[in-house]
C-alpha positions in Angstrom: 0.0 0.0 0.0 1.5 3.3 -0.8 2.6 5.5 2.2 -0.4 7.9 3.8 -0.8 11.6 2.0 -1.5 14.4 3.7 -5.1 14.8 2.5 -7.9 12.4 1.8 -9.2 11.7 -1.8 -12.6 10.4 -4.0 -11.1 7.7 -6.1 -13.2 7.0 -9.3 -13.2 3.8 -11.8 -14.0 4.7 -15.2 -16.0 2.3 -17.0 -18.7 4.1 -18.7 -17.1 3.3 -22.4 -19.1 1.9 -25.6 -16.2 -1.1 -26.0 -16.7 -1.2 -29.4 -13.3 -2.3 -29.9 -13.6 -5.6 -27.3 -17.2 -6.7 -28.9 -18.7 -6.6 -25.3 -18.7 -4.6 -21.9 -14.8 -4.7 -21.1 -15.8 -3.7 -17.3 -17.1 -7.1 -17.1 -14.1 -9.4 -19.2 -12.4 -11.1 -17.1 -8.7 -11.6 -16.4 -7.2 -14.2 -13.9 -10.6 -14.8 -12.9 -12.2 -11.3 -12.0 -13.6 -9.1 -14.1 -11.6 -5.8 -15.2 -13.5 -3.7 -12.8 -13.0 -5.4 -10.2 -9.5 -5.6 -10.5 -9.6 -1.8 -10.7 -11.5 -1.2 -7.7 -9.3 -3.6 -6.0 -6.4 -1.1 -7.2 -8.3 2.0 -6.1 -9.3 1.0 -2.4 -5.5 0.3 -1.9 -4.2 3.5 -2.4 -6.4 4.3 0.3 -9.2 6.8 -1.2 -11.9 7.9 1.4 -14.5 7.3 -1.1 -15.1 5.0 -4.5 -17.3 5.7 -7.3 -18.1 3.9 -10.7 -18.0 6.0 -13.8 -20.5 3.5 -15.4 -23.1 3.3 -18.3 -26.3 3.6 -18.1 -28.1 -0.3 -18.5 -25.5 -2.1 -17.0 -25.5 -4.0 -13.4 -22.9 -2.9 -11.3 -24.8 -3.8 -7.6 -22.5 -6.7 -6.8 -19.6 -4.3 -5.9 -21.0 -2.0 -3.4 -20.0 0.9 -5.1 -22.4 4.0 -5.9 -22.7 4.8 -9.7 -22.4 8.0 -11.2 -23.9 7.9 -14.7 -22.3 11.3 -17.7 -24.0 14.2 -17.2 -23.8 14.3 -21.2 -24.2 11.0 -22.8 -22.3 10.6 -25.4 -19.3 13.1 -24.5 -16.8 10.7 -23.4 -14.6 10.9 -20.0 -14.8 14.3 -19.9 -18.9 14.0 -19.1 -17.7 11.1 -16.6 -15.3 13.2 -15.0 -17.4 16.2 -14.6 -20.6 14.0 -12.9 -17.7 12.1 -10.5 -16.3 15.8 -9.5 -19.9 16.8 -8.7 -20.2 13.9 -7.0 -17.1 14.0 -5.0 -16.7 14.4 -1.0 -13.6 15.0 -1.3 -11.5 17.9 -2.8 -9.4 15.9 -5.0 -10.1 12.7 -7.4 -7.9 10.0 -8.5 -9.6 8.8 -11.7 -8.5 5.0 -13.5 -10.0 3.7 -16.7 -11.3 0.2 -16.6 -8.8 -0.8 -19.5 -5.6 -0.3 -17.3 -5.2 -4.0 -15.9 -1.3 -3.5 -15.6 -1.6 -0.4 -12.9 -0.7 -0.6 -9.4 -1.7 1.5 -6.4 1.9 2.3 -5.8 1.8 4.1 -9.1 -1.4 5.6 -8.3 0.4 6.3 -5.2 3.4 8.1 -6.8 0.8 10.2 -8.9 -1.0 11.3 -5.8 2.0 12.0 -4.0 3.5 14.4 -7.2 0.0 16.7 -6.0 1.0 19.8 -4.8 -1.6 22.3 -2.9 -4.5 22.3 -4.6 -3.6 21.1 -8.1 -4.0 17.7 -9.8 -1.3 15.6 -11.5 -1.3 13.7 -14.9 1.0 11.6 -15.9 2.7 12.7 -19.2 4.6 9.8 -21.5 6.4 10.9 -24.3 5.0 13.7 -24.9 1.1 12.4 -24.9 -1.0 12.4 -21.3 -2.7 9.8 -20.1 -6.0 11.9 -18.1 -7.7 8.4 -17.1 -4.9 7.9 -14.8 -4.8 11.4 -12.9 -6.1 13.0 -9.7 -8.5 16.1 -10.6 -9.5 19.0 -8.2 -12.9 19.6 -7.4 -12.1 23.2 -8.8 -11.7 22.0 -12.4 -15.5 21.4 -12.4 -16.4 24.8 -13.9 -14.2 24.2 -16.9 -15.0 20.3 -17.5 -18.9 22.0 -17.8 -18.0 24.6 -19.7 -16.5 22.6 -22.5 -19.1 20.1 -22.2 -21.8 23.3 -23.2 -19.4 24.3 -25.9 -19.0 20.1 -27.5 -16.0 20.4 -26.5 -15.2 17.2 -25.4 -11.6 16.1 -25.9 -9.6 14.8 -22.9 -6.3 16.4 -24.2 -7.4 20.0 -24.8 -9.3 19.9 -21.3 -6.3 18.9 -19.8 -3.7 21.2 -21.2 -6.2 24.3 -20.4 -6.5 23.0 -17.2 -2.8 22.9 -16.6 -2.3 26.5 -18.6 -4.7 28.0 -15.5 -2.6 26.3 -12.9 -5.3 23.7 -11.5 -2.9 20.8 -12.9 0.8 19.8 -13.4 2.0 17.3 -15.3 4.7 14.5 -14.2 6.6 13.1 -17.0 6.3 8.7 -16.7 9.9 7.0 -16.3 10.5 4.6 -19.5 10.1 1.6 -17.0 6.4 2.9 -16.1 4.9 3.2 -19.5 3.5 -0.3 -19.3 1.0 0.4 -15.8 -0.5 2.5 -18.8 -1.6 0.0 -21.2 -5.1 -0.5 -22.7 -7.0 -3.7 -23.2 -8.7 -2.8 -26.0 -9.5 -5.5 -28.0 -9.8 -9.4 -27.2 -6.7 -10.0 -28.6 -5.0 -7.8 -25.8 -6.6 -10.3 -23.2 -3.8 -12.7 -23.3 -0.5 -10.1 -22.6 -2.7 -8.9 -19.3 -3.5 -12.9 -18.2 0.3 -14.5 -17.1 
């Protein structure tokens, strides 16, 4: 477990994706026996968050894991409608989000994200030059923005993020070369096996 931070934190799992790619609900595929968000929820309570939430879609049957369900404000507008109903949501100021896809993360680097926060700013990861936002912690004070851009269809992850961080209200950590795989998607069936050993 990763040592204790100096505040406490909502800790969301993102799962509220169409899976086109995989052919079926990837929060539900299973990988050494439990389903993906599972595993990611598993992750999440070990960094110690204060509070869970499921980023999920609407339909789908997430009672057997205790977790309250936030459904988009915005269907159809991707994380950034997930993340702005979880920060509403949120009892806490800050709010480590995780996509569903990430099988290879561990709470110790969730734990080194939380720990790069400083005051009252969030952290993404940066690798290579690209950011990875469904692996970041978010302040409750980037609400404003996320529905902002939301009323404006303007939806992308990226360009929310590198506003957010031009204002002050994030800071990017760069991701050490031996790091880059915690950040791996399972996309597609065929990514099932590399995620199973």
């Amino acid at each position: 477990m990763p040592e204790e931070l100096p505040f406490s934190f909502t800790a969301a799992v993102f799962a509220g994706g169409a899976s086109a790619r995989m052919g079926s609900d990837k929060a539900f595929v299973r990988i050494g026996g439990e389903p993906l968000i599972g595993h990611q929820l598993r992750c999440l309570r070990e960094t110690g968050a204060a509070e869970l939430l499921i980023s999920g879609r609407a339909g789908a049957d997430y009672s057997s894991f205790g977790v309250p369900v936030i459904l988009d404000a915005v269907p159809g507008a991707g994380p950034l409608a997930g993340l702005a109903a979880v920060l509403k949501s949120a009892l806490f100021p800050k709010t480590l989000v995780l996509a569903v896809d990430m099988p290879a993360m561990t709470p110790a680097m969730l734990g080194k994200i939380l720990s790069r926060c400083e005051g009252d700013a969030g952290c993404v990861p940066l690798d290579a030059g690209r950011y990875e936002p469904l692996a970041a912690v978010y302040p409750g004070r980037l609400l404003p923005l996320a529905e902002e851009r939301l009323a404006a269809g303007r939806y992308s992850m990226r360009e929310f993020v590198e506003e957010a961080i031009e204002r002050g209200l994030m800071r990017s950590i760069p991701i050490e070369p031996g790091e880059t795989i915690h950040f791996l998607n399972c996309n597609r069936p065929s990514d099932l096996a590399r995620f199973s050993g």
